[in-house]
C-alpha positions as CSV (number, residue, x, y, z in Angstrom):
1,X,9.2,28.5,-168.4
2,X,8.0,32.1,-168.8
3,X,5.4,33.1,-171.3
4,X,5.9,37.0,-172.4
5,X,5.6,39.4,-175.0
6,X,7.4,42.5,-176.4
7,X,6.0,45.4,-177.4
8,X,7.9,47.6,-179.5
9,X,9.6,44.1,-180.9
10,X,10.9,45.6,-184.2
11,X,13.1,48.1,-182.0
12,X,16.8,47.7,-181.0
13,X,15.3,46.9,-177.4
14,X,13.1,44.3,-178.8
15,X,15.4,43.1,-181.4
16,X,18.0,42.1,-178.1
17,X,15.5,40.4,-176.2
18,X,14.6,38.7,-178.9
19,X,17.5,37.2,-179.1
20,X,18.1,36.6,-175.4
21,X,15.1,34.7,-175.7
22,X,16.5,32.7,-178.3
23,X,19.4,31.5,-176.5
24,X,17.0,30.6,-174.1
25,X,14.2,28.0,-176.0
26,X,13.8,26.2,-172.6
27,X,13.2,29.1,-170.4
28,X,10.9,31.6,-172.7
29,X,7.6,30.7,-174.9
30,X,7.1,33.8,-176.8
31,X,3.7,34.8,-177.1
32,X,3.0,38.0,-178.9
33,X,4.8,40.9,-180.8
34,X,3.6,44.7,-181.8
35,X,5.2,47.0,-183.4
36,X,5.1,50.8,-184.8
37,X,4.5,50.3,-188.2
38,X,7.6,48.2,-189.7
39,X,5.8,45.4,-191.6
40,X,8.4,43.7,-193.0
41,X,10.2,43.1,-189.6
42,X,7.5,42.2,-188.0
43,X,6.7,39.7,-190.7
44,X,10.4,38.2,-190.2
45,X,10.3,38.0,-186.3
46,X,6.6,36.0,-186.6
47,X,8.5,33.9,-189.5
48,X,11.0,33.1,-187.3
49,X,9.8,33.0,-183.3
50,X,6.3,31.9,-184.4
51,X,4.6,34.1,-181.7
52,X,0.9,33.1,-181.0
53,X,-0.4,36.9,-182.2
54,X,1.6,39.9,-183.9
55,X,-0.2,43.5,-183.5
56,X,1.4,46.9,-185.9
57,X,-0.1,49.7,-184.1
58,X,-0.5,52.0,-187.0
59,X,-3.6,50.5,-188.5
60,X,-2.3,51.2,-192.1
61,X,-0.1,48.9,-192.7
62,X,-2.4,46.3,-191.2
63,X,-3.3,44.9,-194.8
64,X,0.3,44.6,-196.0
65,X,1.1,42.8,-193.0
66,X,-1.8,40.4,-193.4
67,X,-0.5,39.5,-197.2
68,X,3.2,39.4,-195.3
69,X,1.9,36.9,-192.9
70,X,-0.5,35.2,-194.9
71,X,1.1,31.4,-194.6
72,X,1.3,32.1,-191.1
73,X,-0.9,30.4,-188.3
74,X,-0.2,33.8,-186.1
75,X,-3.3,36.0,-185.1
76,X,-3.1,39.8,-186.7
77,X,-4.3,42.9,-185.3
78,X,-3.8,46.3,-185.4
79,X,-4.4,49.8,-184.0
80,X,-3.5,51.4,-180.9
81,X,-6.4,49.5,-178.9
82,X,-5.0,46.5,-180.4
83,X,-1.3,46.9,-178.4
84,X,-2.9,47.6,-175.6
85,X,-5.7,44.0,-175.9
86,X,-1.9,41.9,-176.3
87,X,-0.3,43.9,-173.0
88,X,-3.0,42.4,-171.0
89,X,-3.5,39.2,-172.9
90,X,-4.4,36.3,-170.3
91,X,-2.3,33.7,-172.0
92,X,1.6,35.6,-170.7
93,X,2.5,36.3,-167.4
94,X,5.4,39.3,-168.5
95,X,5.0,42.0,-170.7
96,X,8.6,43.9,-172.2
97,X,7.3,47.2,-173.0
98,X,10.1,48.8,-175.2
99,X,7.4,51.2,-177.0
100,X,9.1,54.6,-178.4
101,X,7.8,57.8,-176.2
102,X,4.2,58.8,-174.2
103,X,2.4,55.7,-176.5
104,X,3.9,52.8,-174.1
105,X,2.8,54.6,-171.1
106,X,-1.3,52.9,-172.0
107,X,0.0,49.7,-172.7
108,X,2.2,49.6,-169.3
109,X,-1.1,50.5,-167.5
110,X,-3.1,47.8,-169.5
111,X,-0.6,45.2,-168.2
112,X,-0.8,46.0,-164.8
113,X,-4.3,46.6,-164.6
114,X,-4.8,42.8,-166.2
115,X,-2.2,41.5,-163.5
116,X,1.1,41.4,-165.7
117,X,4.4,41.7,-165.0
118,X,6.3,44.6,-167.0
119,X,10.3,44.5,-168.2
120,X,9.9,48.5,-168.8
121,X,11.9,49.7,-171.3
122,X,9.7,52.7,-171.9
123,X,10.9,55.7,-169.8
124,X,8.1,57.2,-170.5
125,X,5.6,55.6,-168.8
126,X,6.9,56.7,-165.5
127,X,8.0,60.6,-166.5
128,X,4.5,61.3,-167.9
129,X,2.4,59.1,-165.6
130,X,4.4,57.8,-162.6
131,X,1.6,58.7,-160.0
132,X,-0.3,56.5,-161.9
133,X,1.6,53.5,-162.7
134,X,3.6,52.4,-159.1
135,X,0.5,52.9,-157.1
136,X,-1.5,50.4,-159.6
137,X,1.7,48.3,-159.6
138,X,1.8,48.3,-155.8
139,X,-2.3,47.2,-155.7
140,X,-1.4,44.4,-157.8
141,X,1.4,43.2,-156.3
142,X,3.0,43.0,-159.2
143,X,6.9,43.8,-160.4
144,X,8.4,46.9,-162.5
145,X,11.4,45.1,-163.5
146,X,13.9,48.2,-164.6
147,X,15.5,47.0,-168.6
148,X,17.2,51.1,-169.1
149,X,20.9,50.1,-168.3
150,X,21.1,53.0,-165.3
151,X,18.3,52.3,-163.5
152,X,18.7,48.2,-163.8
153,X,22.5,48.9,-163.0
154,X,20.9,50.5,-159.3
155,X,18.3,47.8,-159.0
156,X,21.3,45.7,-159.3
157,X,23.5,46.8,-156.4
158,X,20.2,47.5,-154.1
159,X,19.3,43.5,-154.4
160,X,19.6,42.4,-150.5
161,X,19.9,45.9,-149.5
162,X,17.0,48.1,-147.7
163,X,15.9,51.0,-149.1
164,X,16.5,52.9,-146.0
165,X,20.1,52.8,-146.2
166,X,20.4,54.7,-150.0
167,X,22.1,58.2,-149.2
168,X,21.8,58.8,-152.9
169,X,21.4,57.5,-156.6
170,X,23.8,58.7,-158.9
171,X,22.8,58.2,-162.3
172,X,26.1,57.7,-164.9
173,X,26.0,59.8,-168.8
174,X,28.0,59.0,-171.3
175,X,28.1,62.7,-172.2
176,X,27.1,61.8,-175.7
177,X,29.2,62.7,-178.6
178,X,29.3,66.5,-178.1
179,X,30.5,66.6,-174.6
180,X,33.5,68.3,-176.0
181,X,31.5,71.2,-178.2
182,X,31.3,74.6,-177.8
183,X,27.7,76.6,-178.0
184,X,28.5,78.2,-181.2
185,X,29.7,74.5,-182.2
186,X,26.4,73.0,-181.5
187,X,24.4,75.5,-183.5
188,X,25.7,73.7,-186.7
189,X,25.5,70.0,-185.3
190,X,23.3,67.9,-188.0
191,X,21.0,64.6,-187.5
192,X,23.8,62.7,-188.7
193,X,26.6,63.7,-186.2
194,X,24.3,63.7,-183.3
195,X,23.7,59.8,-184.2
196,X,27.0,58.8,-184.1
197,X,26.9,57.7,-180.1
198,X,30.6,57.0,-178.8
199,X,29.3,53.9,-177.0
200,X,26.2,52.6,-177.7
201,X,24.4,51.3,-180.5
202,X,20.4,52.6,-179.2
203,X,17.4,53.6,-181.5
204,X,17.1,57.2,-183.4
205,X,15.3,59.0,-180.3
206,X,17.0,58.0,-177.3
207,X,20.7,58.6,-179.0
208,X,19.6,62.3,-180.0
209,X,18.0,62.4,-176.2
210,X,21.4,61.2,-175.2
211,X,23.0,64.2,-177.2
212,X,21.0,66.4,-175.9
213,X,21.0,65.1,-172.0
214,X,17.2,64.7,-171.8
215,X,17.5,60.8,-171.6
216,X,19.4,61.6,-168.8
217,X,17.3,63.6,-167.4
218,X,14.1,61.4,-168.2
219,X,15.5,58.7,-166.4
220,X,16.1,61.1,-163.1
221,X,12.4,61.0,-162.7
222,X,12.3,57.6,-163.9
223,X,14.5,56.5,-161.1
224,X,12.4,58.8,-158.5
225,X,9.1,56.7,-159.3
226,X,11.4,53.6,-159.5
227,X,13.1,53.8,-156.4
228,X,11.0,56.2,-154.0
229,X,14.0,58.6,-153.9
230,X,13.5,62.5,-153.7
231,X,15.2,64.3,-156.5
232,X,17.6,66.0,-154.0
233,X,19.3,63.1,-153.8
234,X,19.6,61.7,-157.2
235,X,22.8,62.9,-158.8
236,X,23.9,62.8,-162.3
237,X,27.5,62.4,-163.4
238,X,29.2,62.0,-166.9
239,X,31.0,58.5,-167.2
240,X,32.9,59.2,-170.3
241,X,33.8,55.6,-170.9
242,X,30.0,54.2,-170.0
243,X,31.5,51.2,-168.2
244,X,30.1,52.1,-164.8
245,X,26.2,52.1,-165.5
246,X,25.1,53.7,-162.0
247,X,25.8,54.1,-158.5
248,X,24.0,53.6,-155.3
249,X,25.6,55.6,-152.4
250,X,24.8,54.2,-148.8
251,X,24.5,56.1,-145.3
252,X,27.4,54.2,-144.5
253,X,29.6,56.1,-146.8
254,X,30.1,52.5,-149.2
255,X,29.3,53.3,-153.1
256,X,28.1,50.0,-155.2
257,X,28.5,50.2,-159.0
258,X,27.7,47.9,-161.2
259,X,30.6,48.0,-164.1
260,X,30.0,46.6,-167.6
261,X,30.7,47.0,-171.4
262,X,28.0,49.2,-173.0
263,X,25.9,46.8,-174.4
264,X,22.0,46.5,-173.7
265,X,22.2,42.4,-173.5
266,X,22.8,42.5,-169.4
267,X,20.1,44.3,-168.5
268,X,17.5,43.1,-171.1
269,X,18.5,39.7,-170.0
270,X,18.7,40.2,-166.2
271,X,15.0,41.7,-166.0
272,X,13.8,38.5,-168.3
273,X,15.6,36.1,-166.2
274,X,15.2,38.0,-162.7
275,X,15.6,36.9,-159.7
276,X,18.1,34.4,-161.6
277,X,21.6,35.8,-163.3
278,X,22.6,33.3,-166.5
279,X,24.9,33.1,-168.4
280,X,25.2,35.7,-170.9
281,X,26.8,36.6,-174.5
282,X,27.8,40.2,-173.7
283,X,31.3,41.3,-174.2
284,X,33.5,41.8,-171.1
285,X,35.2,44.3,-169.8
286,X,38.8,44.0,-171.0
287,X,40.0,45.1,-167.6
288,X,44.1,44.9,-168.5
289,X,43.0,47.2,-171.6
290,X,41.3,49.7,-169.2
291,X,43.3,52.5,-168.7
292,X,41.0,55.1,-167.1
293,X,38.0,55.7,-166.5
294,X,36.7,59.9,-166.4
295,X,34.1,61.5,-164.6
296,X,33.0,65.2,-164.9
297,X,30.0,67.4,-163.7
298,X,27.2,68.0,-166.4
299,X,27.4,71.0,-168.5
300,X,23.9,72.2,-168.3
301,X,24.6,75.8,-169.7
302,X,24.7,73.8,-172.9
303,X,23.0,70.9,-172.5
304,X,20.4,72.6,-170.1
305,X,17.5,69.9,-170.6
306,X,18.5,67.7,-167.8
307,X,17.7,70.7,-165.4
308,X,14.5,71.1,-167.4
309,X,13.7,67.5,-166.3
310,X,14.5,67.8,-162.7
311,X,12.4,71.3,-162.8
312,X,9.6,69.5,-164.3
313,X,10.1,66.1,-161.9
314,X,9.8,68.4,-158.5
315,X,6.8,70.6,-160.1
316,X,4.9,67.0,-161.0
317,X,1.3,67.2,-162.1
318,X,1.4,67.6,-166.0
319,X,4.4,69.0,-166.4
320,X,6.6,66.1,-166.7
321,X,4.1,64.8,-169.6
322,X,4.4,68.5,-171.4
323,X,8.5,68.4,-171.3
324,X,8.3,65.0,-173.1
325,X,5.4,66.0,-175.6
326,X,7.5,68.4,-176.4
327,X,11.0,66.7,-176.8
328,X,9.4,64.1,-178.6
329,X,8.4,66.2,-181.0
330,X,11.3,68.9,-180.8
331,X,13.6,65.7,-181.5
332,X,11.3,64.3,-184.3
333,X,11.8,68.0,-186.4
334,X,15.6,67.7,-185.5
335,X,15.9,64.5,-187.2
336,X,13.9,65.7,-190.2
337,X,15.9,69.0,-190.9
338,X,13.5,71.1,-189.6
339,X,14.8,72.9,-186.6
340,X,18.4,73.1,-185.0
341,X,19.9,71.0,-182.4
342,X,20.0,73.8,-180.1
343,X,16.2,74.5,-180.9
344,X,15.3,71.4,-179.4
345,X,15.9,73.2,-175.5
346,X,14.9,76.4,-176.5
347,X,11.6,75.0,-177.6
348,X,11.0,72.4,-174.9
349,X,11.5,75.5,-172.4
350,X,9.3,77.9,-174.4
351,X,6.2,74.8,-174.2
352,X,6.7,74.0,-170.6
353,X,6.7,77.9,-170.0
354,X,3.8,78.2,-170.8
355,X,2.1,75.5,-169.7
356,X,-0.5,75.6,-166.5
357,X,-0.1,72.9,-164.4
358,X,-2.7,70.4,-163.6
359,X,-1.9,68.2,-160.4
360,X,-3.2,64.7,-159.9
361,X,-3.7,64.5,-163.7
362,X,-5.7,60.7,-165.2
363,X,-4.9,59.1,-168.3
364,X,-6.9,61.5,-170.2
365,X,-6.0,64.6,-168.9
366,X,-2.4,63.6,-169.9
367,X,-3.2,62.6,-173.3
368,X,-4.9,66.0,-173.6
369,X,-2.1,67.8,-172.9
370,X,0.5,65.6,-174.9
371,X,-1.6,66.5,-177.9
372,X,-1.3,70.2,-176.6
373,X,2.1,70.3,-176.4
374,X,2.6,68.9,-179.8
375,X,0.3,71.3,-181.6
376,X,2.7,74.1,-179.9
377,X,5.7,72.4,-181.1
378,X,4.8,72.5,-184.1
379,X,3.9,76.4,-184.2
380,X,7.1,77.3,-182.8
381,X,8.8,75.2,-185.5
382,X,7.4,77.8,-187.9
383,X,8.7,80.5,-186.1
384,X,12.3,78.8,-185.8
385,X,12.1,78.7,-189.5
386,X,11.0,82.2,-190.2
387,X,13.9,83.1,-187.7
């Protein structure tokens, strides 16, 4: 039986796992949840799983979830500090991390440090502070078990494989739900229509990312740290139908994909359950239904983050951390109504233009310059508005 806890538990992520782990009872012995700030879904998962402790991370809404949980025998806590005390709690042996943006990367480096295993969920952790993260993973010994669909999808197919014989990575996009839009039709694209994903059902942030093509472009340095792979030879390619997940070419000229319905279940459970495949509730691919599947090139002219990712991934130092700072909160005034969705590349650009570089950055350094990059978001949104 394996004792973990989730992070981020109130989260589509952690909401699947959840439920992986609950067709599981014999296997899994949940022992902690923490979440953002929703109280009352939090409150429903400790009703329910009965989880040893529970942690909100804004420390707010820590008395309301005390009242919530108040015929509970569950330990409460909250805060920042408080996330980070459950990832390296001594009484679980994995940690999911499926925190939203640059605040999982602390709690992924708080599990390692205390000798955890991570399910990482959060992309983040490796695009702002990969140089930190796999060399502490590799002094532990301890795994990085991919749960992001692409880079689990390639972790699949390289299982009894050696690393030596990858020619490439090639890293499958949906497109997102304006592949088809003109410049001039983007200009006018609103919160609403950029959340309608064709395939999958994903949390607020990562679906606009997915409009956009920074997820995509996050997980190409994700899958650098991940699989010790220069960016020259990680490719991107839109899979319209998001039934092939990724591709590993070899030097033998053979192409693995691993081919499934869009739905998060498989990987989630795969990187709880690894090295062992089980059964799973996932739909399958109705293969006598399938009648094509499309590739195409990405159209960075008007999705031109993802080469903003792969400028920021080869540059390195605090770069990587500044792009993000600055999508997350680029995507954050998108989904309020206060900038355009083409404003999110022109102001991620405009931050990581002027940016210096520091190399070899620590935790704090990065966290110095995420709160930067933030403060100069949130200037330029003033000027998009006045404009």
């Amino acid at each position: 039986m394996k004792t973990l806890s989730i992070l981020g538990s109130t989260g589509s992520i952690g909401k699947q796992a959840l439920k992986v782990i609950k067709d599981y009872p014999d296997l899994f012995r949940l022992h902690g949840l923490a979440a953002h700030r929703q109280v009352k879904v939090l409150a429903e998962q400790a009703r329910l799983y009965k989880p040893a402790k529970i942690v909100i991370a804004e420390p707010s809404m820590y008395p309301e979830l005390k009242i919530a949980c108040s015929d509970l025998p569950v330990e409460i806590s909250a805060g920042p500090e408080a996330v980070c005390e459950l990832a390296a709690d001594k009484q679980h042996e994995l940690v999911l991390n499926a925190v939203v943006g640059f605040a999982g990367l602390r709690p992924t480096l708080a599990a390692l440090s205390a000798g955890k295993n991570v399910a990482l969920a959060n992309k983040e952790s490796l695009v702002a502070g990969g140089h930190l993260v796999m060399p502490l993973a590799a002094a532990v010994n301890k795994a990085l078990l991919p749960v992001d669909s692409e880079h689990s999808a390639i972790f699949q197919c390289l299982q009894g494989h050696d690393a030596g014989a990858v020619e490439e990575l090639i890293l499958t996009a949906s497109g997102g739900p304006f592949f088809d839009f003109s410049l001039a039709e983007l200009e006018n694209v609103t919160p609403q229509a950029a959340l309608k994903h064709p395939n999958w059902s994903m949390g607020a942030k990562i679906t606009i990312d997915s409009a956009t093509l920074m997820n995509k472009g996050l997980e190409v340095i994700e899958a650098h740290w991940l699989f010790a792979v220069p960016y020259d030879r990680i490719k991107v390619v839109v899979q319209r139908e998001s039934i092939i997940h990724s591709l590993v070419a070899f030097h033998d000229g053979a192409v693995l994909a691993q081919m499934g319905m869009p739905d998060m279940r498989v990987p989630i459970q795969y990187a709880l359950t690894y090295p062992r495949r089980l059964a799973g509730s996932a739909p399958r691919v109705p293969w006598e239904q399938l009648q094509q599947l499309r590739f195409a090139p990405p159209d960075t002219e008007k999705f031109p983050c993802l080469e903003f990712a792969y400028a920021a991934g080869k540059t390195g130092g605090t770069l990587p951390a500044v792009m993000n700072a600055a999508n997350e909160e680029a995507v954050r005034l998108f989904l309020a109504g206060a900038i355009s969705f083409l404003a999110i590349p022109r102001i991620i650009e405009t931050v990581m233009n002027k940016h210096k570089v520091i190399m070899e950055p620590d935790f704090e350094t990065l966290a110095a310059v995420d709160r930067e990059a933030r403060a100069m978001v949130d200037s330029l949104c003033k000027k998009e508005r006045v404009e």
